[in-house]
Structures are given as structure tokens and as C-alpha cells.
N, C-alpha and C positions, 0 to 999 in steps of 0.2 A: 976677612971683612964679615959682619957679621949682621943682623938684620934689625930694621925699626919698625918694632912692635908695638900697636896702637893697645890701650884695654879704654872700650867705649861704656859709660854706667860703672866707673870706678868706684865711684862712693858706696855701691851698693854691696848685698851679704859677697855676691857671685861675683862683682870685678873687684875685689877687695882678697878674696880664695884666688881669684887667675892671677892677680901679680904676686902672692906668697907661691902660687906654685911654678911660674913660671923662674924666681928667685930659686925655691928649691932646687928644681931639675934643672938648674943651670941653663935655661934654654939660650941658645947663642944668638941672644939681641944687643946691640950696643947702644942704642938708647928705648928706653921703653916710655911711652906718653899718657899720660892717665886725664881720663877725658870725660866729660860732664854737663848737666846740662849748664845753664846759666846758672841758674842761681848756687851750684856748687862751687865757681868758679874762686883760687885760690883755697881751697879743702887742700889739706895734706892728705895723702894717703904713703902707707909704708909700702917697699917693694925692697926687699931683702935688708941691708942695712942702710938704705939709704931712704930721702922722703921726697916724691914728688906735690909739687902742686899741681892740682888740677888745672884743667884748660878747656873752655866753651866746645863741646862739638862741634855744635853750628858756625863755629870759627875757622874750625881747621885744616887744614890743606892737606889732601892725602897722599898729596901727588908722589912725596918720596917717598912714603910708607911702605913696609912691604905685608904687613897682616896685622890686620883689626880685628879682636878681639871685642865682639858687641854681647853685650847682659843689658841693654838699657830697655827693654820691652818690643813687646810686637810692633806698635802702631810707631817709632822711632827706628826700628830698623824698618819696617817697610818703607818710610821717609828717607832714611841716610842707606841701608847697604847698596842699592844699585848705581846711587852717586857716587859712594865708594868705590867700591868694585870697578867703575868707569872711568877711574881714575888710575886704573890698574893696580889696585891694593884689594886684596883678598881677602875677604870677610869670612868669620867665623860666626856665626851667627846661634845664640843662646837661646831665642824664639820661636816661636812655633810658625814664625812671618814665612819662612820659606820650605817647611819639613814637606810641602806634599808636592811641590812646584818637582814636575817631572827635569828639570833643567838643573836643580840644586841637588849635590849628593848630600845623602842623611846619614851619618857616618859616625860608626862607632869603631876605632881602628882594631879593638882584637878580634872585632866580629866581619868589615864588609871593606877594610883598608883599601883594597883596589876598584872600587866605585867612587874614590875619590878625584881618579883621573879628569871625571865629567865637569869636573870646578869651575875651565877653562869657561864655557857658556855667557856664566853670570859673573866670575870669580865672584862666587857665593857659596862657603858649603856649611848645612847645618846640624847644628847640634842638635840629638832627640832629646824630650823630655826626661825628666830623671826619673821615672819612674822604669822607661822603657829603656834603657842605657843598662841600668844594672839586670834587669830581665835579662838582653838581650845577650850580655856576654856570658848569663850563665845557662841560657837556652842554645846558644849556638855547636858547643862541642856535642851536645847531647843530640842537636840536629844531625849531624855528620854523621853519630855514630848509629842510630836507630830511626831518624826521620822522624817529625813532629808529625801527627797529622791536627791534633787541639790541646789547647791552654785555659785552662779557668785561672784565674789571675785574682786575688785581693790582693790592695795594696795598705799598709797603715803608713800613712805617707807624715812625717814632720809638719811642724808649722814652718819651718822656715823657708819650705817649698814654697810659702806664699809669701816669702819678704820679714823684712826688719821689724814693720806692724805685728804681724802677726804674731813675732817670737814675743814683741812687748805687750800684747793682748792675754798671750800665754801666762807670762811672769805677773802683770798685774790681775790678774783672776783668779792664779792661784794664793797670791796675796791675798786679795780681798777674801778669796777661802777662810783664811785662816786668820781675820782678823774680823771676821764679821760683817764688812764695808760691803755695799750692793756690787754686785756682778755688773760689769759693762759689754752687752757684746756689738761688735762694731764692724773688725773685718769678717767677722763668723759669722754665718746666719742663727746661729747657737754659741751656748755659752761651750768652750774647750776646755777649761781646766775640768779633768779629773768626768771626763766625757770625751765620746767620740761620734766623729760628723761623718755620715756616709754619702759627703757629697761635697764635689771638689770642682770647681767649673761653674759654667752654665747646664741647663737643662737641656736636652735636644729633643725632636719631636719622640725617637722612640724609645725616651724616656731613660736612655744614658745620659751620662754630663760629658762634656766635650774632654776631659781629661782623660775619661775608661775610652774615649772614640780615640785618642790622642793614641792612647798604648798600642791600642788593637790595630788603627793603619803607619802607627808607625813600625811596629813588630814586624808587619807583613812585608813593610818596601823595604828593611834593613835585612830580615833574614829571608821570609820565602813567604809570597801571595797567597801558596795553596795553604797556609796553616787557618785554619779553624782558631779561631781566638775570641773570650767573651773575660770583663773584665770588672770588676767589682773597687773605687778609689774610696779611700777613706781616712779621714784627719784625724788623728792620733794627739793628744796633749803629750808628745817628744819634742824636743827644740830640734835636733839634728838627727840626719839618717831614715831613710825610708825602708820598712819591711814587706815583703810581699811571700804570701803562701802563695805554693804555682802548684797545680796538678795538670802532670800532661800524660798524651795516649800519644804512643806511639806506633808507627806502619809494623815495625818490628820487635821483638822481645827483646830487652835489655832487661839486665838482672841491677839487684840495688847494690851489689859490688860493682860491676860493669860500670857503673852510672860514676857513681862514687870513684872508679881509678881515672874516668874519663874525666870529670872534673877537676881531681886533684893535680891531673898534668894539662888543663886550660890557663890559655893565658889570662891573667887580671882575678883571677877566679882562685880562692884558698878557702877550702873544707875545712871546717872543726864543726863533727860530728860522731858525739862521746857517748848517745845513745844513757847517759845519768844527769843525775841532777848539777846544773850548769854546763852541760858537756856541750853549749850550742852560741852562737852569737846574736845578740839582743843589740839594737839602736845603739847604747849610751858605748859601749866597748867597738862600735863601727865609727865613731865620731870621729873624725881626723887623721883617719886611713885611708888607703889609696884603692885598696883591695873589693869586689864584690865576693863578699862571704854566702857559704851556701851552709844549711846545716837541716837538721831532722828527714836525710833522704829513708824514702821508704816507699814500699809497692802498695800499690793503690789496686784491691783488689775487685773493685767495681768495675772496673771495664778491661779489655785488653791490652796487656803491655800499657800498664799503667804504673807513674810514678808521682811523689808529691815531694815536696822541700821546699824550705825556707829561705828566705836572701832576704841579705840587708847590706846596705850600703850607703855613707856618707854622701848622703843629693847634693851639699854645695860640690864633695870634688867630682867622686866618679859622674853624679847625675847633672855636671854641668863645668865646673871651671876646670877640672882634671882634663876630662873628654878632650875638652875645646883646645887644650894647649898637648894635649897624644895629637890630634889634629895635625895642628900646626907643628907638631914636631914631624909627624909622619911627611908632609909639603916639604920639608928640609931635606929628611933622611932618603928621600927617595929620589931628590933633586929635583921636585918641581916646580920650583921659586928658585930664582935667583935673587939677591940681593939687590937694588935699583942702586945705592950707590956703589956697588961692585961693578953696575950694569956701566953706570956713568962713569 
């Protein structure tokens, strides 16, 4: 018997990625629901070879459900997961509505998989940002193997981090580039084509945007509180795939071989670093991989047991609809859901 899998915010980039990937990885659901708000109501959307129509959230009854799959925004999961959840159906949640809620595990499964247990609570567990998703799995071996004590973090993060506008904000300005037409910008506070935004979020008072705050306390409650983290976001004219320079110090000396065998045998995590011209991976070749690639490792000779590298990785899968359904795969393989009509 096999499980009925909700995706909440189907029509969107990220529940549009969770049912091709949960189609890929064959996940064992036997009927899967694709769910919207109203006004999407009857939208096709594809899920392997077959086509669902959409169906009203706000309609739906979760009671048989066994894991909801939510991308529909912060302020609609705060509304719909704890009714969810209440319902005894398990929300995976893509928002940032519950990453800090001590009661919700924040779970990246090759990085903190047995914090998942805590679900029970709220049955609520959530997904981090994509920025900090791929950080984290490529910070975590390196934690184990020499202890982080600090991170300087940029990110050059995609438009599509910010939605479907945004990629079409991208394509129509770089048209209007090249045809002369006036520049529109709209979701940007600046214009993106063939420019970049070093501001991602709102403002906070000290003068971070709530995105670089987003990395730094998610980083700390997925891997380790005591790490020292400071964090640099920045919008990139890429359509898919977020890149991040990372320099870290660590408690201990690791050598850039050490580093380098240590990631090449992490999980989610695959090196190509060729040290020549194209020997490294760029956005456009991250696009529709599963994988956080790391590349350009090298010691960083300013501080102690210092190193620096590169990651990039596909944000709609690993930095969001991938994650979400490792999740829910990890709830199955570990047997912590049972199926409700197996139950019944």
C-alpha cells in the first residue's frame, strides 16, 4: 500500500519540480493531489506521464492524506500547515513560516536526518532556504572532519529564487537590451538584466536583509549554534541555480587534499575541481541536477586553518523541491509514517 501525497502551490516553479521529482524517484505514492489556490482551480499540471488537475486548497480534506508537500508561501502555510498537520497529515513545508519554531525540525537529510524524529509535535517539518540547503551539505563533512568555528558566505543566487515574475522580468529586459525598448523594473528594485542586486529580502535594522539572516540562523540550528557565520545575498541575472563563495576557519588544520577527499566521499556533494580553464562548475551546467557541486577548493592563507570554495546548485531541486521529497522519502525509509489507508 503505498501513500497519498498532497503538492500544495502546484502551479508554481517549486510544486511543478516536486511532482517531476517525486515521478522521477519513483516515490511510493498511489495517488498524488495537486492543489492550488482558487483561481488555479482545474490547471493541468504534468506528474510523470500522467496530468492532474488542480484542486482548491481551501477545499480539501486532508484527513486521508499522508504528506503535504507545501511551496505555496509563508503567509498560506502559516494559515493551512497546523490545520494540516491536525489532521494528521505531515507537512513539508518550503517557507520560511516555521524554519525557526523550536518545535519544527529544519532538515536537510544528508546533513541533520535524525532531527527529523521531533515532527511528531506539530507534524510540521521544514524545509531551509535554498541558499542554505546547498551550504549546508557542503559545510557539514568538513564540520566533522576539522570543526567549523566561521563562514563568510556570498551568495549569487538565480531569479528564480524569487518566482516565475522574476525569471519573466529577467527574459523581458534582456530583450528590451537588445532591441532598444525602455527597461521595466518591477519585481527588482533595480534593473537585473546584465547587472547584479546585492539585496535579497527586506532590510533589518542591522542592516542585513532578512535572506543573509535567513542563511546565518538557519546554518546554526541545521549544523552547530557555536559556528560564527556572516553572510553577503546577491541576485545574479542566471534564471536557475544559486552560487556561493564560502571561506571558512577552522578549530583544526585540514589540508586542501584532506578537504577535497572529504567531500568527494560526501553524500549529495560531487567535486569537479580541475584547477584550468573550465575545470569548475558554473550555474547554467548545475541546472537540472540533483547534486551540490563544490569546486575552486583552496587555503586561504589569511587566517588559521583557513579554506575557500565554490558551490553551486540547482535552488528549484536541491534548494527546495528535491530537499522536500529526500524529506519525505527519509519519513518512509525510516518507517515513520504509516500509510492512513494501510492504517484503515
Amino acid at each position: 500500500m503505498g501513500y497519498k501525497v498532497a503538492v500544495a502551490g502546484a502551479t508554481g516553479n517549486v510544486g511543478r519540480e516536486m511532482l517531476d521529482i517525486l515521478a522521477e524517484r519513483g516515490f511510493p505514492a498511489d495517488e498524488v493531489i495537486a492543489l492550488a489556490s482558487r483561481r488555479s482551480v482545474g490547471t493541468e499540471v504534468s506528474f510523470g506521464d500522467k496530468t492532474l488537475k488542480v484542486k482548491a486548497l481551501e477545499n480539501y480534506d486532508f484527513s486521508d492524506t499522508d504528506i503535504c508537500l507545501m511551496s505555496a508561501g509563508g503567509e498560506v502555510s502559516k494559515q493551512w500547515s497546523p490545520k494540516i498537520g491536525a489532521q494528521g497529515c505531515v507537512v513539508i513545508d518550503n517557507s520560511s513560516a516555521f524554519r525557526y519554531d523550536s518545535d519544527v525540525p529544519l532538515i536537510v537529510p544528508e546533513v541533520n536526518a535524525d532531527a527529523i524524529a521531533g515532527f511528531t509535535k506539530k507534524n510540521i517539518i521544514a524545509n531551509p532556504n535554498c541558499s542554505t540547503a546547498q551550504l549546508v551539505v557542503a559545510l557539514k563533512p568538513l564540520h566533522d572532519a576539522a570543526t567549523i568555528k566561521r563562514v563568510v558566505v556570498a551568495t549569487y543566487q538565480s531569479v528564480s529564487g524569487a518566482g516565475k515574475d522574476a525569471m519573466d522580468e529577467l527574459f523581458s529586459q534582456t530583450r528590451a537590451v537588445f532591441v532598444s525598448d525602455p527597461i521595466e523594473a518591477k519585481k527588482f528594485p533595480k534593473r537585473i538584466a546584465f547587472n547584479v542586486i546585492p539585496h535579497i529580502d527586506v532590510f533589518m535594522e542591522d542592516g542585513y536583509t532578512k535572506e543573509e539572516w535567513k542563511v546565518m540562523a538557519e546554518t546554526k540550528k541545521i549544523l552547530d549554534p557555536k559556528i560564527k557565520l556572516t553572510c553577503t545575498a546577491v541576485r545574479v541575472p542566471v534564471f536557475v541555480s544559486h552560487s556561493e563563495a564560502v571561506n571558512v576557519e577552522f578549530e583544526r588544520p585540514i589540508t586542501v587534499e584532506e578537504a577535497t577527499e572529504v567531500l568527494r566521499n560526501a553524500p549529495g556533494v560531487l567535486v569537479v575541481d580541475k584547477r584550468e580553464a573550465g575545470g569548475y562548475i558554473t550555474p547554467y551546467e548545475a541546472a537540472g541536477e540533483d547534486a551540490t557541486y563544490v569546486s575552486r577548493i583552496r587555503e586561504d592563507a589569511t587566517v588559521e586553518n583557513g579554506l575557500s570554495f565554490w558551490c553551486v546548485s540547482d535552488n528549484l531541486r536541491k534548494g527546495a523541491a528535491l530537499n522536500a521529497v529526500q524529506i519525505a522519502e527519509v519519513l518512509v525509509n525510516r518507517k515513520l509514517l504509516k500509510p492512513k489507508q494501510k492504517a484503515a
